[in-house]
C-alpha positions as CSV (number, residue, x, y, z in Angstrom):
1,X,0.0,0.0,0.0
2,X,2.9,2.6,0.5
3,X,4.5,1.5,-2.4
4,X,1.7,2.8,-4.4
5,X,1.4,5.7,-2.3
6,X,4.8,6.2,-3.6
7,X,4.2,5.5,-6.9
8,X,1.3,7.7,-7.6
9,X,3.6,10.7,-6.1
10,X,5.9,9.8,-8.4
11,X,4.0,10.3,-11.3
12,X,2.2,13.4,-10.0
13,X,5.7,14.5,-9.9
14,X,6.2,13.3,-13.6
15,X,2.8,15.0,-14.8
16,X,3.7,18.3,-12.8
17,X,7.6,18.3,-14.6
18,X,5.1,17.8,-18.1
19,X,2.8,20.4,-17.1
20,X,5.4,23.2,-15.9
21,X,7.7,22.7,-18.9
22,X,4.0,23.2,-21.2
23,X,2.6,25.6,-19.3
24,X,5.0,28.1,-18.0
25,X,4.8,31.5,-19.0
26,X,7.3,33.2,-21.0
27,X,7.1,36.7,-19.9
28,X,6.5,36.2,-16.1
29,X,3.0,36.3,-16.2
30,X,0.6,34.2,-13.3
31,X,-1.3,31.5,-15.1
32,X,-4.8,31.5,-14.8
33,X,-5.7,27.9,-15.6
34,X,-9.0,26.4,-14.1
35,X,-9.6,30.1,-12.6
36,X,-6.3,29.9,-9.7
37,X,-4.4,33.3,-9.5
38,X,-1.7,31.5,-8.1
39,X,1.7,31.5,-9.9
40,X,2.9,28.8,-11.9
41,X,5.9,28.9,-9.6
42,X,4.4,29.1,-6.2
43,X,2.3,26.2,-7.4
44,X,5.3,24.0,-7.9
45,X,6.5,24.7,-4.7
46,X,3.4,24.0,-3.0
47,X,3.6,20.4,-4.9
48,X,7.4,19.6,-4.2
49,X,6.2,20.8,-0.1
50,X,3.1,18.6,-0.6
51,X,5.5,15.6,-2.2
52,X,7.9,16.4,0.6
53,X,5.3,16.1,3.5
54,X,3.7,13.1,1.8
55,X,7.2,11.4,1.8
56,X,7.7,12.0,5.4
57,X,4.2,11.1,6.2
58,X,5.2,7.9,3.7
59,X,7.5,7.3,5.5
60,X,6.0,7.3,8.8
61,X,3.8,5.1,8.2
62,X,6.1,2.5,7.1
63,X,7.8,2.7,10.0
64,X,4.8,2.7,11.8
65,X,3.3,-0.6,9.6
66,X,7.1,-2.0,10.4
67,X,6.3,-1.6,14.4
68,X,2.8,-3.0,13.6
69,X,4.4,-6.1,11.7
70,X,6.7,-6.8,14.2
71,X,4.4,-6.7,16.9
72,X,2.2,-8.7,14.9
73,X,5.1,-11.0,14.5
74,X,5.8,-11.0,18.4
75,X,2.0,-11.7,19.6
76,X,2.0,-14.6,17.2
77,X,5.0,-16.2,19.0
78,X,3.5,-15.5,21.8
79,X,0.5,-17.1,20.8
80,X,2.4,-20.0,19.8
81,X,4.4,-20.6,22.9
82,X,0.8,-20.4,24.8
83,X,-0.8,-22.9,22.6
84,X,1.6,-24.9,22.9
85,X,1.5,-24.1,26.9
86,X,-1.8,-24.6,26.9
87,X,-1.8,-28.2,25.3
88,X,0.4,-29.0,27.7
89,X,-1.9,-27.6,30.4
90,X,-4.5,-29.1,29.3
91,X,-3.0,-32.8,28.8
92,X,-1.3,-32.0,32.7
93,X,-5.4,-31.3,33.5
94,X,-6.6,-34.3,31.8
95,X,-4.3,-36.5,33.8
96,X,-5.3,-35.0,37.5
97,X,-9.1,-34.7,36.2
98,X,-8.3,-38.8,36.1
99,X,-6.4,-38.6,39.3
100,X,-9.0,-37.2,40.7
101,X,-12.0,-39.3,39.5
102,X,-9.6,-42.7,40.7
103,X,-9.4,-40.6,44.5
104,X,-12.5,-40.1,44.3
105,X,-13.5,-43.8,43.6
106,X,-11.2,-44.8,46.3
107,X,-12.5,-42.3,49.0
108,X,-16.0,-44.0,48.1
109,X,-14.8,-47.1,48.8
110,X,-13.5,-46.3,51.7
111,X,-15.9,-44.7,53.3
112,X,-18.0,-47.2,52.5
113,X,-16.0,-50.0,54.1
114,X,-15.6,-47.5,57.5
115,X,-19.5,-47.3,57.3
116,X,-19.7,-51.2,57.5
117,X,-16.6,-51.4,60.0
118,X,-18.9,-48.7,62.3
119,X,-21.9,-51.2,62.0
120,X,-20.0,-53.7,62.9
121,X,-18.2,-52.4,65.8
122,X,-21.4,-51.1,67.4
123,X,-23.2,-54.6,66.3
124,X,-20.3,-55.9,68.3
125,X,-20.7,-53.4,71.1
126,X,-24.2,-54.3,71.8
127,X,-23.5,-57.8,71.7
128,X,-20.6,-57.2,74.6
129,X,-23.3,-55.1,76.3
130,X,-25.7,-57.9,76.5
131,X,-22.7,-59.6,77.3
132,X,-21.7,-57.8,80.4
133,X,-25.5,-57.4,81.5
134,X,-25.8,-61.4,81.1
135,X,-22.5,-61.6,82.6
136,X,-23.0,-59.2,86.1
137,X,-26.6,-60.6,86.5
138,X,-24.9,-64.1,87.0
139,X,-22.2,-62.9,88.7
140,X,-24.8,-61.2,90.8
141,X,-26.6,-64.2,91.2
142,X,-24.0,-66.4,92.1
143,X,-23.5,-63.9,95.1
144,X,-26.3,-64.3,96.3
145,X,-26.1,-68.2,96.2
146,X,-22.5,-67.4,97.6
147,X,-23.9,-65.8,100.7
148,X,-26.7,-68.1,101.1
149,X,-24.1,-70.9,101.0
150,X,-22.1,-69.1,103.2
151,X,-25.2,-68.6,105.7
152,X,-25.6,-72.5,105.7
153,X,-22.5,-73.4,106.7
154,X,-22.3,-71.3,109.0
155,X,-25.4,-72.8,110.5
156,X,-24.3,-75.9,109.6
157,X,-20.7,-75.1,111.5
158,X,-22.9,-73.7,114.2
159,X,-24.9,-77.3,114.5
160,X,-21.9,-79.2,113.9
161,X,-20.1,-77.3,117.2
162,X,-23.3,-78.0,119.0
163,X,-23.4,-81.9,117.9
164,X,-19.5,-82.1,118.5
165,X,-20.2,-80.8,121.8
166,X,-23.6,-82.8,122.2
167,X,-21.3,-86.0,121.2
168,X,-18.8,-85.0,123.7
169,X,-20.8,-84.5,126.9
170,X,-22.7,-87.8,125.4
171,X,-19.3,-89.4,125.3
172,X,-18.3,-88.3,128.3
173,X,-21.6,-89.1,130.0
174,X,-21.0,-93.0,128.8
175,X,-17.4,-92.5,129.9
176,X,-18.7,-91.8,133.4
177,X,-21.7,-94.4,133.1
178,X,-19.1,-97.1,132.1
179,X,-16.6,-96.0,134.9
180,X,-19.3,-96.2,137.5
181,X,-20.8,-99.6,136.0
182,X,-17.1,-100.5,136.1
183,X,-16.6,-99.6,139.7
């Protein structure tokens, strides 16, 4: 695009080179072409400003379309170090999205087996309670049996002093009834 920019000032320079050598006036007189009181002469300098300011400005904006086009240039590597970046990220993402599905499954399955461990433990808990209860009841029982045992033999110990004594004065009574009958 500024190469044609360029070329079309080059051949308005060609036309106006043409034109002046045509057209300028012998005697120093202003042309009057297309109704301009302007001065052949002034008019040519106003083109070669014109030409002048257009090749600056032409020049501008090729430096300015050479910033452009290396920025351009830049934000497309950039563009390509991110897609590559982002395949990467993306295939890093895909393997801890499966990572985390497989934890997932496992934490399930865990805290599935912890829920039947907990029903089992309290299963087993309230077995031992009943246990225990069953147990101290018994043991309870057996106490009372224990005493009541205990209570009998003491009465028995009681009646067997009392016979061991009855025996004794009986024994002693024959004693003396034999040492009399003896006598």
């Amino acid at each position: 695009m500024a190469l044609g920019t360029a070329a079309a000032l080059e051949e308005l320079a060609a036309r106006c080179s043409a034109a002046s050598a045509e057209l300028r006036p012998t005697n120093g007189q202003a042309s009057r072409e297309n109704g301009n009181d302007i001065p052949y002469d002034e008019a040519c300098i106003q083109l070669t400003t014109q030409r002048a300011a257009m090749e600056t400005e032409q020049e501008e904006l090729q430096a300015h379309w050479q910033a452009l086009h290396a920025d351009c240039q830049a934000k497309l590597q950039l563009a390509e170090s991110r897609g590559t970046e982002l395949v990467s990220m993306q295939q890093e993402l895909a393997i801890a999205e499966g990572e985390l599905s497989q934890a997932i499954v496992d934490l399930k399955a865990s805290q599935q087996q912890a829920v039947e461990e907990l029903k089992s433990r309290k299963r087993l808990q309230s077995e031992l309670h009943l246990a225990v209860s069953s147990f101290q009841s018994e043991l309870a029982e057996q106490r009372i049996r224990g005493e009541e045992l205990e209570e009998c033999r003491a009465a028995l110990r009681g009646r067997a002093v009392a016979l061991g004594q009855e025996v004794q004065t009986a024994v002693a009574q024959g004693d003396e009834l034999v040492s009399e009958n003896l006598r």
